[in-house]
C-alpha positions in Angstrom: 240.5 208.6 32.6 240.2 211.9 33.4 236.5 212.1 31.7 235.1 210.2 34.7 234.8 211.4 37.9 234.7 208.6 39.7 237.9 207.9 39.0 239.4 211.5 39.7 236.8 211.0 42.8 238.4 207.6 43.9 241.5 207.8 42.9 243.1 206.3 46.2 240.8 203.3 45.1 242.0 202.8 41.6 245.5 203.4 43.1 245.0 200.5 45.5 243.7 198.2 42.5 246.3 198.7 40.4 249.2 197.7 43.2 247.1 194.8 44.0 246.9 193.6 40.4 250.3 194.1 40.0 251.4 192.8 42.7 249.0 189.5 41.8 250.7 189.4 38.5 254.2 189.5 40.0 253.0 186.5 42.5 252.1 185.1 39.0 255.2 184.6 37.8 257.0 183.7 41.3 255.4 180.6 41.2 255.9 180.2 37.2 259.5 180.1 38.5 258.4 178.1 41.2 256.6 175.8 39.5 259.8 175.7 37.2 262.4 174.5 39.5 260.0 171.7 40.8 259.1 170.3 37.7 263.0 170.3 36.5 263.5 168.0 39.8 261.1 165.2 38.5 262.8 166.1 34.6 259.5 167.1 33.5 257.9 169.4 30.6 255.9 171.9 31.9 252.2 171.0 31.8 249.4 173.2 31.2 248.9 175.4 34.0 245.4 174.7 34.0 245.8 171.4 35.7 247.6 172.7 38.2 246.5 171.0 41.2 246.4 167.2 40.1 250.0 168.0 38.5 251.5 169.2 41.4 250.0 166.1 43.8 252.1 163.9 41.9 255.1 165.8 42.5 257.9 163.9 44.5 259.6 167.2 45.7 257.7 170.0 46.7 257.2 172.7 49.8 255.1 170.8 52.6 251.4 171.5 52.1 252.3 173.2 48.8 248.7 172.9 46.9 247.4 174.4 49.8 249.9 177.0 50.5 249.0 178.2 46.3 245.9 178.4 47.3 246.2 180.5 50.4 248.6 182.9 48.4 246.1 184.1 46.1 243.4 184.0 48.6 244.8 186.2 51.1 243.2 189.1 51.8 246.4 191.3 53.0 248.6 192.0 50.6 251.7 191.7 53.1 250.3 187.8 53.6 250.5 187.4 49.9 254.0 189.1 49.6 255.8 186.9 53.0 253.8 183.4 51.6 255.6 183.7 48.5 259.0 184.8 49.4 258.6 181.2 51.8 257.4 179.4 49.1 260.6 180.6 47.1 263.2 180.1 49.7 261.9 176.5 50.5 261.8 175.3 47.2 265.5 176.8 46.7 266.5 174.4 49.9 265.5 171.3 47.8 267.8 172.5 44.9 270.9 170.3 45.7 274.1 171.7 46.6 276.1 171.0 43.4 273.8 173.9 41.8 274.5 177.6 42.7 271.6 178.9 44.0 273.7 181.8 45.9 272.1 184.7 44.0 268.4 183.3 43.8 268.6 182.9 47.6 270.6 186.5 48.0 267.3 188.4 46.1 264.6 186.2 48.4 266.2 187.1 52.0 
């Protein structure tokens, strides 16, 4: 990289694209696991992610105004917006996990 300027010229730029990939990809797999503990309610494979919205509409148990809330998460434009609507997104759908399953240290590494 060092054979381009521009990027020894904007390197505070490339620097800020990286942590916002990242940090995408991260918010990625949040809601894989997400995604995972809502579909275990209903005793359901997995679909294709690609479907994702229809799926999740015919979800019983779910965050309120989940689809849109997904939506909103990658959309955000602050980073800090992205971060606080996912850790919500995980500690809600932990409150629908019933009581008989320990959820103590998932809910310890949201807070």
């Amino acid at each position: 990289m060092t054979n381009f300027p521009l990027f020894s010229l904007r390197g505070g730029l490339l620097q800020y694209v990286r942590t916002r990939l990242s940090l995408t990809e991260r918010i990625v797999r949040d809601v894989h696991c997400i995604l995972r503990i809502l579909f275990a309610f209903k005793r359901q494979w997995e679909p294709v992610w690609k479907w994702l919205k229809k799926i999740t509409s015919a979800l019983p148990l779910k965050p309120a105004a989940f689809q849109q809330r997904l939506t909103a998460l990658f959309s955000a434009e602050r980073i800090v917006d992205r971060i606080v609507g996912c850790f919500q997104l995980m500690q809600e759908t932990l409150d629908l996990v019933p009581a008989s399953i320990d959820t103590e240290q998932a809910r310890l590494a949201v807070r």
